[in-house]
C-alpha positions in Angstrom: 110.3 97.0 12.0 112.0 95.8 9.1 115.5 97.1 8.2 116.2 100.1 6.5 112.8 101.1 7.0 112.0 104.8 8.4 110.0 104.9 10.9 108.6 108.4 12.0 107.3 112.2 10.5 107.0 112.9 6.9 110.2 114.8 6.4 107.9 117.2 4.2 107.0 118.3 7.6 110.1 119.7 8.3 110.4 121.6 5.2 108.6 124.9 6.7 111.1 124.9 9.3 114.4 125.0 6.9 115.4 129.1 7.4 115.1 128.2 11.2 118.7 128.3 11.5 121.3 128.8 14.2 123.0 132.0 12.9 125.7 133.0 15.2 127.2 131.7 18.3 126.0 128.9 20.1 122.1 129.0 19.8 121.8 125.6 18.6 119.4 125.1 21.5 117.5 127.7 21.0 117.1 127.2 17.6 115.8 123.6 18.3 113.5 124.6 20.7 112.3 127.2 18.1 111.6 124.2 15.7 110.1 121.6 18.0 107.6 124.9 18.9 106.7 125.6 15.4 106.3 121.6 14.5 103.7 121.5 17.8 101.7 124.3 17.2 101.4 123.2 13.4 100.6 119.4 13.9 99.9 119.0 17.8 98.7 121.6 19.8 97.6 125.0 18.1 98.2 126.8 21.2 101.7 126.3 22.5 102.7 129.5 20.8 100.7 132.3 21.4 99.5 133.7 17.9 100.9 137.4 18.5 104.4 135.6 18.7 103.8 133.1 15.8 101.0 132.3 13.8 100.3 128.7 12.9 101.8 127.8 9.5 104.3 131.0 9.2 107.4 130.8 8.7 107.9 133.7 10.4 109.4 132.4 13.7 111.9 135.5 14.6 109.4 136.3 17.5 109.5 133.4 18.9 113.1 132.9 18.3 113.9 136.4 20.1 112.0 135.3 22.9 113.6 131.6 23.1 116.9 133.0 23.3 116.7 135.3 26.2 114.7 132.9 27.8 117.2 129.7 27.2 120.0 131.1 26.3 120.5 134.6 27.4 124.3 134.7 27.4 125.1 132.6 24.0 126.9 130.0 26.3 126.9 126.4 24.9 124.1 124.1 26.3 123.4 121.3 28.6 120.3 119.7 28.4 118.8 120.5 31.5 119.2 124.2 30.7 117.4 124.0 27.5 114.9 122.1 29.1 114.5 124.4 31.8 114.3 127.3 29.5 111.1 125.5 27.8 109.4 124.8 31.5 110.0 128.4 32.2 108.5 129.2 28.5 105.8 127.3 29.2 105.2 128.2 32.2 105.3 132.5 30.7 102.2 131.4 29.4 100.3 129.6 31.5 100.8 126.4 29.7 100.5 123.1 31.8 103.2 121.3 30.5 107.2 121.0 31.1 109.8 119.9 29.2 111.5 116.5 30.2 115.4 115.9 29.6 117.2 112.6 29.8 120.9 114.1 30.5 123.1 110.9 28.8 122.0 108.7 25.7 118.2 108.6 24.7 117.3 106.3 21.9 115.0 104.4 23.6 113.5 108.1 24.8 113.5 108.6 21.2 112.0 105.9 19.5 109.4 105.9 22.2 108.4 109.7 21.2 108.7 109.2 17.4 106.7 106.1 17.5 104.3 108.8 19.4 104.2 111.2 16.6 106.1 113.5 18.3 109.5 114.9 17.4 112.0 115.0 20.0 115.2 117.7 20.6 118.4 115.5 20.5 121.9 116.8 21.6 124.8 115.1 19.3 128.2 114.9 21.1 131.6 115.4 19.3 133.3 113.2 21.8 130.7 110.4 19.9 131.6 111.5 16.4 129.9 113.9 15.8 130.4 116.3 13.1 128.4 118.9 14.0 130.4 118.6 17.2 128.1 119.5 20.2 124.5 120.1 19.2 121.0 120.8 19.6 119.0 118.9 16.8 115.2 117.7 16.5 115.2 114.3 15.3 111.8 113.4 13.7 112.5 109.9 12.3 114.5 107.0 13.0 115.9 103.3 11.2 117.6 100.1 11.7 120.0 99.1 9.5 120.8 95.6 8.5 123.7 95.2 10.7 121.7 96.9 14.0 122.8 100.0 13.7 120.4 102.8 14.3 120.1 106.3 12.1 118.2 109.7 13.1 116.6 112.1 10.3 117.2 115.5 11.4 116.0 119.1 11.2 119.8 120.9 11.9 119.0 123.9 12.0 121.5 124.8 9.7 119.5 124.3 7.0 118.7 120.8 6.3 115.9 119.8 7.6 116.1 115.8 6.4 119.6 115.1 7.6 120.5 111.8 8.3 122.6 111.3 11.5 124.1 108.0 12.9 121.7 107.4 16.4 125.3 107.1 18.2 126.0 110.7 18.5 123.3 110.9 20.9 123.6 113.0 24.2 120.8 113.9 25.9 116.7 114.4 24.7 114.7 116.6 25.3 110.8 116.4 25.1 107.5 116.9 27.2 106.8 115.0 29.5 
């Protein structure tokens, strides 16, 4: 890897998913999960949303957002990321998918770079206690980077409508991904 190099998705992926936005509350989570869906069933795995909910390439995802929300977050409570990935297992598990959803509760850049280097986004919580300025949230981080001096960056879908943010790696709390 050299420095300053970006390592991961074409951010031009992302772009479909800019109106997936967290609109009230604290539905960040479910408004990641909702992107990290839509990004699957577009470039991964057709299937893992059922086309009566979302059909691949729409950017209709208020089905599938509905249904995230009572599933993951029924109460608009903030998140941990066991519960978000719980909510996904239990989504996937709705429909008869064989997969789960895999959480590393603190840190996660080595989860990752490990899934990015995969071709695979991953759902990141950022943690204001780390500086974040988004205070506590659910992202999906797509991309990543080394700077010259070590220090490691994350471009972002927000979910509040950029989809190429670029976040220091540091505000990292948590991942979420399949296992």
């Amino acid at each position: 890897m050299t420095a300053n190099e970006w390592i991961g998705i074409d951010a031009a992926r992302f772009y479909p998913y800019r109106k997936i936005i967290t609109k009230s509350g604290y539905l960040c989570g479910t408004s990641a999960a909702t992107t990290f869906l839509c990004y699957y069933q577009d470039h991964l795995m057709p299937t893992i949303i059922p086309a009566h909910i979302r059909a691949k390439g729409s950017e209709n995802t208020a089905a599938l957002q509905d249904l995230l929300r009572v599933i993951i977050q029924p109460f608009d409570f903030p998140t941990l990321s066991f519960q978000v990935a719980h909510g996904m297992s239990r989504y996937f598990s709705l429909f008869h998918l064989p997969l789960r959803a895999r959480q590393t509760p603190l840190g996660g850049l080595t989860r990752v770079i490990k899934r990015i280097d995969q071709g695979k986004p991953v759902i990141v919580g950022l943690m204001k206690l780390k500086g974040s300025t988004y205070g506590n949230h659910w992202v999906v981080a797509y991309a990543y980077k080394k700077d010259a001096v070590g220090n490691y960056w994350l471009k972002i879908h927000d979910n509040w409508g950029d989809y190429q943010k670029v976040v220091p790696a540091s505000w990292i709390n948590g991942t979420i991904s399949l296992a």
